[in-house]
Structures are given as structure tokens and as C-alpha cells.
Jmol script that loads the backbone (N, CA, C; Angstrom):
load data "model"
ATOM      1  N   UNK A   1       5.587  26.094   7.115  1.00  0.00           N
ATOM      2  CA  UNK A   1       4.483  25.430   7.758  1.00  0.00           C
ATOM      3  C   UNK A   1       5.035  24.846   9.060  1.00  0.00           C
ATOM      4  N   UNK A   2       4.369  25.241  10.198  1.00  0.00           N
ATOM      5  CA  UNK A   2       5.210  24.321  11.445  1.00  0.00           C
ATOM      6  C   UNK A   2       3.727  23.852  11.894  1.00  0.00           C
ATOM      7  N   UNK A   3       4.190  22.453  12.472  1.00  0.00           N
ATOM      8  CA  UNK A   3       3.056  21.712  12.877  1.00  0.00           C
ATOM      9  C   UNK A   3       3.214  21.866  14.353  1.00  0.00           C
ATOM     10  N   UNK A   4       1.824  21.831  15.265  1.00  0.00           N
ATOM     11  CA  UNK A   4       1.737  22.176  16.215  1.00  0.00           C
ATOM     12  C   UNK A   4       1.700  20.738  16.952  1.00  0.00           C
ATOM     13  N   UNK A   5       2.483  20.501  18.268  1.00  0.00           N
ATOM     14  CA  UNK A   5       3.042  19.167  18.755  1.00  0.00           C
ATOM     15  C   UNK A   5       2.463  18.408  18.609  1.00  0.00           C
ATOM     16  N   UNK A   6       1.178  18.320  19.363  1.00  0.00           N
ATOM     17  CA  UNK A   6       0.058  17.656  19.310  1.00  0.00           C
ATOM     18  C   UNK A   6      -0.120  17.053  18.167  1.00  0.00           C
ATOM     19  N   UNK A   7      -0.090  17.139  17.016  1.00  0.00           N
ATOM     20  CA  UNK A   7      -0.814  16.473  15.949  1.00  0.00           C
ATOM     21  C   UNK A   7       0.811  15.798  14.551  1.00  0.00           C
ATOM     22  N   UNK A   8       2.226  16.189  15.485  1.00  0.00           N
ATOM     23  CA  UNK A   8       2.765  15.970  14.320  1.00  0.00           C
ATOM     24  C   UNK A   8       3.044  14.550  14.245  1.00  0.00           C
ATOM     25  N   UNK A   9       3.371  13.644  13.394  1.00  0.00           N
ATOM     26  CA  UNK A   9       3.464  12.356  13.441  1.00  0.00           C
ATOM     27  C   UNK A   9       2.059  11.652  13.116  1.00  0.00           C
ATOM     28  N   UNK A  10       1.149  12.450  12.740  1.00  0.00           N
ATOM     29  CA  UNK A  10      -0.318  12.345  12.484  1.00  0.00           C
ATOM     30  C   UNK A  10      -0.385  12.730  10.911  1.00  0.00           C
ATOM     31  N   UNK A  11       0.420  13.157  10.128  1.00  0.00           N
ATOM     32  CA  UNK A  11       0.290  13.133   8.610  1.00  0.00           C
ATOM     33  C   UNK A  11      -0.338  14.604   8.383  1.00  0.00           C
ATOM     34  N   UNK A  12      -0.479  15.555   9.475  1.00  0.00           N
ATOM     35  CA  UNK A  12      -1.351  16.927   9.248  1.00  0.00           C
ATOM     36  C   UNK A  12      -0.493  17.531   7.806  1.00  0.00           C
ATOM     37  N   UNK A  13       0.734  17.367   7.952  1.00  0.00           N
ATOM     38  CA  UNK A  13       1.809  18.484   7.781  1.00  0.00           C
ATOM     39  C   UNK A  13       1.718  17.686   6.550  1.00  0.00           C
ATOM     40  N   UNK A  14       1.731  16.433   5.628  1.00  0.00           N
ATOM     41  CA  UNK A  14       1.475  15.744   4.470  1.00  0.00           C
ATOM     42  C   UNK A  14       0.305  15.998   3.759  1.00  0.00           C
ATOM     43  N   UNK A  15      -0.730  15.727   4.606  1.00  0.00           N
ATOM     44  CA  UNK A  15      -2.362  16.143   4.270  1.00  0.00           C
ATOM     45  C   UNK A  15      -2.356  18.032   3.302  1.00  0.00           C
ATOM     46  N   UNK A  16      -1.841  19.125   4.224  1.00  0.00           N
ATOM     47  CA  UNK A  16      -1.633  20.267   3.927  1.00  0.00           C
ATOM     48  C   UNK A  16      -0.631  20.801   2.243  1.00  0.00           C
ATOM     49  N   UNK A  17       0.563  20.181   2.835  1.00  0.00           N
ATOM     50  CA  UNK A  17       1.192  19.695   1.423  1.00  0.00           C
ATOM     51  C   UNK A  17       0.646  18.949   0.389  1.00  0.00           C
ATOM     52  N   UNK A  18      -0.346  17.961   0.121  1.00  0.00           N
ATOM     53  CA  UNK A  18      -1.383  17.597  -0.970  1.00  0.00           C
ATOM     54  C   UNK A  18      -2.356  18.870  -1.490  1.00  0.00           C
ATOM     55  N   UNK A  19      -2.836  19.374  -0.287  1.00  0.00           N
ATOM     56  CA  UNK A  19      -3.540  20.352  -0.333  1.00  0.00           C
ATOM     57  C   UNK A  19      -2.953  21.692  -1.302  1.00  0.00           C
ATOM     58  N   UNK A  20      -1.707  21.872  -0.797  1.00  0.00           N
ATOM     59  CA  UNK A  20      -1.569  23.121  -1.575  1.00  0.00           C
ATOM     60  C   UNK A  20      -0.685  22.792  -2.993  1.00  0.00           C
ATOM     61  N   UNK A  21      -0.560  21.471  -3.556  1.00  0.00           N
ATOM     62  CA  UNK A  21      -0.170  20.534  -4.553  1.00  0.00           C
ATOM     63  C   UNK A  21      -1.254  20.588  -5.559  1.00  0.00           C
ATOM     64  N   UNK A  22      -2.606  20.191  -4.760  1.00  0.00           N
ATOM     65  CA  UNK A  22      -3.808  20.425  -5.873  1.00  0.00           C
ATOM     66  C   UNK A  22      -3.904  22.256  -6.222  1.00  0.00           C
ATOM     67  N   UNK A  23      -3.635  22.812  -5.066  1.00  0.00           N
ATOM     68  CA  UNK A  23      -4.090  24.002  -5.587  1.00  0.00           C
ATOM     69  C   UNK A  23      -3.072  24.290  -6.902  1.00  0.00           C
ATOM     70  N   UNK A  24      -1.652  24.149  -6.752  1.00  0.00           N
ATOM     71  CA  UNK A  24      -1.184  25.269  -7.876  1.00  0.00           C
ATOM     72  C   UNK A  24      -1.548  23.966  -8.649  1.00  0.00           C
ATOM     73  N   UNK A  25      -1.525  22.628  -9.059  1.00  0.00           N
ATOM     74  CA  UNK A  25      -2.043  21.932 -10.280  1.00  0.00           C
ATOM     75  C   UNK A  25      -3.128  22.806 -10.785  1.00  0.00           C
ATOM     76  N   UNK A  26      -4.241  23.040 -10.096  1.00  0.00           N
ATOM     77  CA  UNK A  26      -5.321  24.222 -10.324  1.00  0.00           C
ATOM     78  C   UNK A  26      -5.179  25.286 -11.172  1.00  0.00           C
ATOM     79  N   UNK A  27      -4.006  25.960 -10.733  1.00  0.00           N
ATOM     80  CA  UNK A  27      -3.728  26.973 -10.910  1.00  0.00           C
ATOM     81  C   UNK A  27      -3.111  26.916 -11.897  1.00  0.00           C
ATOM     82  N   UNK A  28      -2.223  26.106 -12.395  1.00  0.00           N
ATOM     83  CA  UNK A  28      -1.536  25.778 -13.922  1.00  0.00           C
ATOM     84  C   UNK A  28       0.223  26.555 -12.769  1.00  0.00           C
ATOM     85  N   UNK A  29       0.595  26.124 -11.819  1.00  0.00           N
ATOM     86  CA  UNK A  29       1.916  26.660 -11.867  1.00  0.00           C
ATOM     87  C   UNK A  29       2.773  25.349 -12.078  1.00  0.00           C
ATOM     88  N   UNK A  30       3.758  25.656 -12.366  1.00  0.00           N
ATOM     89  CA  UNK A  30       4.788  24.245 -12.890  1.00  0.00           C
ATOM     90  C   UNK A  30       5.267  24.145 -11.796  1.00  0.00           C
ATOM     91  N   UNK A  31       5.636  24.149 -10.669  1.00  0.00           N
ATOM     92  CA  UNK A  31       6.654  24.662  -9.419  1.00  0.00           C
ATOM     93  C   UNK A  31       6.279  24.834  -8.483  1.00  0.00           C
ATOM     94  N   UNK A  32       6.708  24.434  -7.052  1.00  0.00           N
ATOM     95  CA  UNK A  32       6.597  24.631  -5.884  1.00  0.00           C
ATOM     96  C   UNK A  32       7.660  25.099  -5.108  1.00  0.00           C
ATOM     97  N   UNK A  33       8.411  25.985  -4.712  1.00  0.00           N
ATOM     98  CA  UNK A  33       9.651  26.113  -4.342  1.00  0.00           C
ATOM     99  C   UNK A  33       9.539  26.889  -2.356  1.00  0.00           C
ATOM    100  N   UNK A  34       9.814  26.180  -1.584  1.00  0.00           N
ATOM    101  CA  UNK A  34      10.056  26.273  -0.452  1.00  0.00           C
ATOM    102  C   UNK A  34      11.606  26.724   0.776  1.00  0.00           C
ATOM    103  N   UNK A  35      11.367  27.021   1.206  1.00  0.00           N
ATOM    104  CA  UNK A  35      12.538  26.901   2.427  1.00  0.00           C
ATOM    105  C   UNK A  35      12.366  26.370   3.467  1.00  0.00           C
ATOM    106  N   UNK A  36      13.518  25.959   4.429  1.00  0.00           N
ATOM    107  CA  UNK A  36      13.520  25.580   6.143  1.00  0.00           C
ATOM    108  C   UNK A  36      14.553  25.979   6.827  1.00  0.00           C
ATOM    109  N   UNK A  37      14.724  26.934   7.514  1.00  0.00           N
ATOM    110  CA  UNK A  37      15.116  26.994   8.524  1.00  0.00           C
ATOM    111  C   UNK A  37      16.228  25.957   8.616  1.00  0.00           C
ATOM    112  N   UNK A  38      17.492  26.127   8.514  1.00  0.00           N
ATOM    113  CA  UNK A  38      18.579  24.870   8.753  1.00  0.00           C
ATOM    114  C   UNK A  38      19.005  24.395   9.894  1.00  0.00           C
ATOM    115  N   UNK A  39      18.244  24.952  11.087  1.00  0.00           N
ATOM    116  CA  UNK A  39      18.395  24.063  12.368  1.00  0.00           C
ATOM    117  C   UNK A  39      16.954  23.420  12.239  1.00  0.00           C
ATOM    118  N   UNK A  40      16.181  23.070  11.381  1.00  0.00           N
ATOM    119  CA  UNK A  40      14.970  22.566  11.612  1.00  0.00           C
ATOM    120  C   UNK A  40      15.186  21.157  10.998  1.00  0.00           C
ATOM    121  N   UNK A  41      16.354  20.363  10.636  1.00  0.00           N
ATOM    122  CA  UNK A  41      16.239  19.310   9.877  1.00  0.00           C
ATOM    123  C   UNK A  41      14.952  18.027   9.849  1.00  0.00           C
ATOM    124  N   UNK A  42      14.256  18.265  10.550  1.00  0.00           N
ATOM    125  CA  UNK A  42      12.624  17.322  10.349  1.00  0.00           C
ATOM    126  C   UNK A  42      12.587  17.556   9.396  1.00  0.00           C
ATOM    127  N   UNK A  43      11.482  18.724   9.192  1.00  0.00           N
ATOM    128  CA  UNK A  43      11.501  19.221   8.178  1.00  0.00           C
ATOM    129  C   UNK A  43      11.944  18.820   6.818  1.00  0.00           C
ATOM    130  N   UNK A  44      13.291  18.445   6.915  1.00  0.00           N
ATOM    131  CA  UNK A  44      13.805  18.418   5.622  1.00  0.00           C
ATOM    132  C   UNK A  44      13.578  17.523   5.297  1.00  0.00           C
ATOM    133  N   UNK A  45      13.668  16.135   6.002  1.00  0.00           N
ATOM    134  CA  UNK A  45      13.071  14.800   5.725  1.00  0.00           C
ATOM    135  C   UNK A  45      11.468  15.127   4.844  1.00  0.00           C
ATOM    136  N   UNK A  46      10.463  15.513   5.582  1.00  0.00           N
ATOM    137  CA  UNK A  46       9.308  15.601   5.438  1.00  0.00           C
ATOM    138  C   UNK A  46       8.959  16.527   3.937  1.00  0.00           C
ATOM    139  N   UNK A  47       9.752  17.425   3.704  1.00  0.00           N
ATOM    140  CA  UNK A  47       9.276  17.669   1.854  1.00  0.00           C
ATOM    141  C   UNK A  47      10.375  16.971   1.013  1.00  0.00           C
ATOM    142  N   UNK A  48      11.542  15.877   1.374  1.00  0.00           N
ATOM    143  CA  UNK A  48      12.060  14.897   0.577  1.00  0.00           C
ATOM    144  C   UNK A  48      10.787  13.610   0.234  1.00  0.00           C
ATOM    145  N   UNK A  49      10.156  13.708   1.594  1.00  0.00           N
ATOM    146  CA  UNK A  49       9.237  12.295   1.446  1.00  0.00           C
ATOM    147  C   UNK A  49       7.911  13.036   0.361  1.00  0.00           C
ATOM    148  N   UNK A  50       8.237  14.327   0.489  1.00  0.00           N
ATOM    149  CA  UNK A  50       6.597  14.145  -0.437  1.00  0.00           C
ATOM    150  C   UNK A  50       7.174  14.991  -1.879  1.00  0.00           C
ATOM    151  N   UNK A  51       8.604  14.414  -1.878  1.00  0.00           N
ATOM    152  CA  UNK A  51       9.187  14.740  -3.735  1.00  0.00           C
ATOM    153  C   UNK A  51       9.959  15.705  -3.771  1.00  0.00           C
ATOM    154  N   UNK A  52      10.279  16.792  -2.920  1.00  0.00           N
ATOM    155  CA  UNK A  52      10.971  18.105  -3.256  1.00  0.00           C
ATOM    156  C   UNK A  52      12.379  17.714  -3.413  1.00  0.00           C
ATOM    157  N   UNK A  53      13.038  18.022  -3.980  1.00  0.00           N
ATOM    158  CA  UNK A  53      14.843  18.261  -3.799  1.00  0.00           C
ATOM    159  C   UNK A  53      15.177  19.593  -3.232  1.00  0.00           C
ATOM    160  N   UNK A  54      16.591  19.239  -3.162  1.00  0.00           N
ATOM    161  CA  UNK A  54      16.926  20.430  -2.305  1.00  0.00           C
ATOM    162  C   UNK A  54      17.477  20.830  -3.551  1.00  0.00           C
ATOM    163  N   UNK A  55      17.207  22.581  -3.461  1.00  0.00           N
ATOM    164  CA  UNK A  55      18.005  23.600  -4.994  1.00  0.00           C
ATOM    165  C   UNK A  55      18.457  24.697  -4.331  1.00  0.00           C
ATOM    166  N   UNK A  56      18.929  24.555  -2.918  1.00  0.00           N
ATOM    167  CA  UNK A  56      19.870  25.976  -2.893  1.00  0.00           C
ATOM    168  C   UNK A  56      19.900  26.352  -1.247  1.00  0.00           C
ATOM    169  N   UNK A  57      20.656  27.277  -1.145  1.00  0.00           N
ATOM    170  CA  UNK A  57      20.701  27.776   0.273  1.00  0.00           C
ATOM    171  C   UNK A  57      20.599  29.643  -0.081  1.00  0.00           C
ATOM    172  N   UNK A  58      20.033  30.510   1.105  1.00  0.00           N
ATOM    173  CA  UNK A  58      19.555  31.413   0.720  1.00  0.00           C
ATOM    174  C   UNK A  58      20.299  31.945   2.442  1.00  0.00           C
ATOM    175  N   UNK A  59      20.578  32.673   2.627  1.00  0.00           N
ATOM    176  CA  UNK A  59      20.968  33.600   3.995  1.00  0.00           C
ATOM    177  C   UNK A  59      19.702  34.491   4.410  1.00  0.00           C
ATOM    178  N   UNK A  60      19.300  34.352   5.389  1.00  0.00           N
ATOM    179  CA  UNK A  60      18.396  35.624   5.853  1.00  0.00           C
ATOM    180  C   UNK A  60      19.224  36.070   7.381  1.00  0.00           C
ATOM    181  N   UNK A  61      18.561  37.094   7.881  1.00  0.00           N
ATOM    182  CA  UNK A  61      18.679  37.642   8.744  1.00  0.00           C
ATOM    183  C   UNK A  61      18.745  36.633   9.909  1.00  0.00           C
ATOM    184  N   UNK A  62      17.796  35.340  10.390  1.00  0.00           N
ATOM    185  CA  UNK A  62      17.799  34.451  11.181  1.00  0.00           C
ATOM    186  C   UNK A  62      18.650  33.572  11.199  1.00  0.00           C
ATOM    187  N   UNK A  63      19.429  33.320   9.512  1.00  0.00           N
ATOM    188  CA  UNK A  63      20.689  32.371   9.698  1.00  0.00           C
ATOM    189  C   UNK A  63      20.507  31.675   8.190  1.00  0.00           C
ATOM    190  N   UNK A  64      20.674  30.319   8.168  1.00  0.00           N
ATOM    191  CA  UNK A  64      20.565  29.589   6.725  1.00  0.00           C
ATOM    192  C   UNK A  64      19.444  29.162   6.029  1.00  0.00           C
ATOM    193  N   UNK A  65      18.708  29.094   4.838  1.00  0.00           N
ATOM    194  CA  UNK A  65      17.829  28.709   5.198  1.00  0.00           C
ATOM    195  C   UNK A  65      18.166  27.670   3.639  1.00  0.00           C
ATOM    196  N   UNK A  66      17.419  26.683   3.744  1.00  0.00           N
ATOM    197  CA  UNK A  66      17.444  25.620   2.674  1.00  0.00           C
ATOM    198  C   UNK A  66      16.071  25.538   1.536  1.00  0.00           C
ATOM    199  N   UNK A  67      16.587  25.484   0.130  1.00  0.00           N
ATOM    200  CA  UNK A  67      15.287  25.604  -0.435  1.00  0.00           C
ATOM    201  C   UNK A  67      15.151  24.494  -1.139  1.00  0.00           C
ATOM    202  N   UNK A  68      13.852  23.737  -1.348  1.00  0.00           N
ATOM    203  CA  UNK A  68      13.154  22.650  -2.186  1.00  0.00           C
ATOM    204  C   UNK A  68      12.258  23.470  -3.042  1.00  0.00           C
ATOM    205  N   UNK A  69      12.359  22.355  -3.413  1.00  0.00           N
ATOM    206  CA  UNK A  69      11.818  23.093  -5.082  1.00  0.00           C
ATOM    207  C   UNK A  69      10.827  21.430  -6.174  1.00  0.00           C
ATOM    208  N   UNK A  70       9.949  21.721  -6.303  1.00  0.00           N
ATOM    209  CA  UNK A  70       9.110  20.119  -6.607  1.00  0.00           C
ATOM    210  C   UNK A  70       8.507  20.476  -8.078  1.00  0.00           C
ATOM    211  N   UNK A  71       8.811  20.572  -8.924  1.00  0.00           N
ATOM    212  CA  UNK A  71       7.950  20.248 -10.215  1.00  0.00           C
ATOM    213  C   UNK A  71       7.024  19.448 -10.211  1.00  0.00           C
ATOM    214  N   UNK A  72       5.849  20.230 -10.872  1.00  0.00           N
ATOM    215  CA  UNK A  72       4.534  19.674 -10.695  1.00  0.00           C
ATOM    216  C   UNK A  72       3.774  19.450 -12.097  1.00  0.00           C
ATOM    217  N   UNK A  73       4.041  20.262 -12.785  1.00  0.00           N
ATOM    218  CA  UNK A  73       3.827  19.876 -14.727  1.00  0.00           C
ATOM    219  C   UNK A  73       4.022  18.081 -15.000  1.00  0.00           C
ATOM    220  N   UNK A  74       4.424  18.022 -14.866  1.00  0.00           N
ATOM    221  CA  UNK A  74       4.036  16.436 -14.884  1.00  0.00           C
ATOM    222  C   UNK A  74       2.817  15.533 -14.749  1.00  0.00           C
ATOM    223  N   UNK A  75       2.783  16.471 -12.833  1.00  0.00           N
ATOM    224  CA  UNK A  75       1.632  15.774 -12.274  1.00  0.00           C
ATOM    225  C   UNK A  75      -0.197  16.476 -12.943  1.00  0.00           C
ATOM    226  N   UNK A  76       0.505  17.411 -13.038  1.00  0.00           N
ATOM    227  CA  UNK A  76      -0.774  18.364 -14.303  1.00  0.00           C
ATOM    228  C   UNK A  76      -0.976  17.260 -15.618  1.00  0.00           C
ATOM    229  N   UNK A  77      -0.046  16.912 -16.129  1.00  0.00           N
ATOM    230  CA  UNK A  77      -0.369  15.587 -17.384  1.00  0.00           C
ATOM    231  C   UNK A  77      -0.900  14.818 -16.963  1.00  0.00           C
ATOM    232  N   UNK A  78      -0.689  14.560 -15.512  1.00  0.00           N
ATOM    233  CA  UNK A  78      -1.259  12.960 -15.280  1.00  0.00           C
ATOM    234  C   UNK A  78      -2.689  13.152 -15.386  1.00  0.00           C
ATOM    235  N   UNK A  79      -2.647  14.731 -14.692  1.00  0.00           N
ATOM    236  CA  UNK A  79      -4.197  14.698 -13.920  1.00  0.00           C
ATOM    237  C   UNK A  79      -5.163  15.051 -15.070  1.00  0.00           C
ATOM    238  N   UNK A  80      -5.018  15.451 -16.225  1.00  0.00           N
ATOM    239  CA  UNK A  80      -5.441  15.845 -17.419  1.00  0.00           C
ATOM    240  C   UNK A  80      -5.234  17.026 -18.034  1.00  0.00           C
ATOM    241  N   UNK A  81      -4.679  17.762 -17.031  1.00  0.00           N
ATOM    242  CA  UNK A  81      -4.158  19.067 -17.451  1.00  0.00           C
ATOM    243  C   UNK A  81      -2.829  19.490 -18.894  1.00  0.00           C
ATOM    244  N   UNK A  82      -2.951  19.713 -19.642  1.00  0.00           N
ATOM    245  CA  UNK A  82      -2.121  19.954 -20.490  1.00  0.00           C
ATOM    246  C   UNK A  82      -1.203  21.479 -20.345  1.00  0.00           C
ATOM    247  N   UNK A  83       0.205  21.094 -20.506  1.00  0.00           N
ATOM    248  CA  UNK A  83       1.039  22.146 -20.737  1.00  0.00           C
ATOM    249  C   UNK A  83       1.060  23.355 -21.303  1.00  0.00           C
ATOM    250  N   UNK A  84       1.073  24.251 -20.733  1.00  0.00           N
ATOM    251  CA  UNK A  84       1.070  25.986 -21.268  1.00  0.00           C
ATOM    252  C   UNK A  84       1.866  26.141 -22.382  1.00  0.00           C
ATOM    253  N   UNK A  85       1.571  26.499 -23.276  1.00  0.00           N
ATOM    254  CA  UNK A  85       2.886  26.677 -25.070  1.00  0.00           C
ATOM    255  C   UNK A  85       2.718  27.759 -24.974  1.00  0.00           C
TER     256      UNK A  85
END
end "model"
wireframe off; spacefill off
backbone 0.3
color backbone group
């Protein structure tokens, strides 16, 4: 997700991340797992603040890239959703 200048520091890039949080709750996935670009360190701040850890580094063709990873089964209990057996 890259936020366009104009609006970053405005919560767009938080707002979007809720957004696609409800969806897989929706969806019943346990997991959210992401990358960034490792010269992008904003970024990295910005899915620590909304829960992710970091679980790995991955090589592509462009260089390093860093992955978060956020468990969301939890937040499915809270919300009333019950666990897949």
C-alpha cells in the first residue's frame, strides 16, 4: 500500500488497514501477512502501530523485503465470530 503525499500523516494508510482487517475477520482468515520494501522503513513503523510483527525477510528481484504477519482469530472472538475446528 503506498500512500500518496498529500494525504499521508492523515491516518488514510490506518483507515485502509482497518478496512482490510474487517474484511478477512469476514472472511474467517486467521492471518494477515505482508511485506515492505527495506529501504521503506515508515512503513515499518506504521504496521508495528496497527499490531503486525515482523516474521521474516524474503529476497526479490528489487532487493530485501520484510514481512509482518498479524493474527486476527482472536479479534474474530472478540467480534463474535467463533473458531474454525
Amino acid at each position: 500500500m503506498r500512500g500518496i503525499s498529500d494525504y499521508q500523516r492523515h491516518k488514510l494508510a490506518s483507515y485502509l488497514m482497518d478496512f482490510v482487517e474487517e474484511m478477512a475477520v469476514t472472511e474467517n482468515y486467521d492471518c494477515i501477512r505482508l511485506d515492505a520494501f527495506r529501504r521503506n522503513p515508515g512503513v515499518f513503523t506504521m504496521y508495528e502501530k496497527c499490531g503486525y510483527r515482523k516474521a521474516g525477510i524474503v529476497h526479490f528481484r528489487k532487493g530485501e523485503f520484510l514481512c509482518f504477519e498479524k493474527k486476527i482469530n482472536d479479534r474474530r472472538k472478540r467480534n463474535g465470530f467463533s473458531p474454525l475446528t
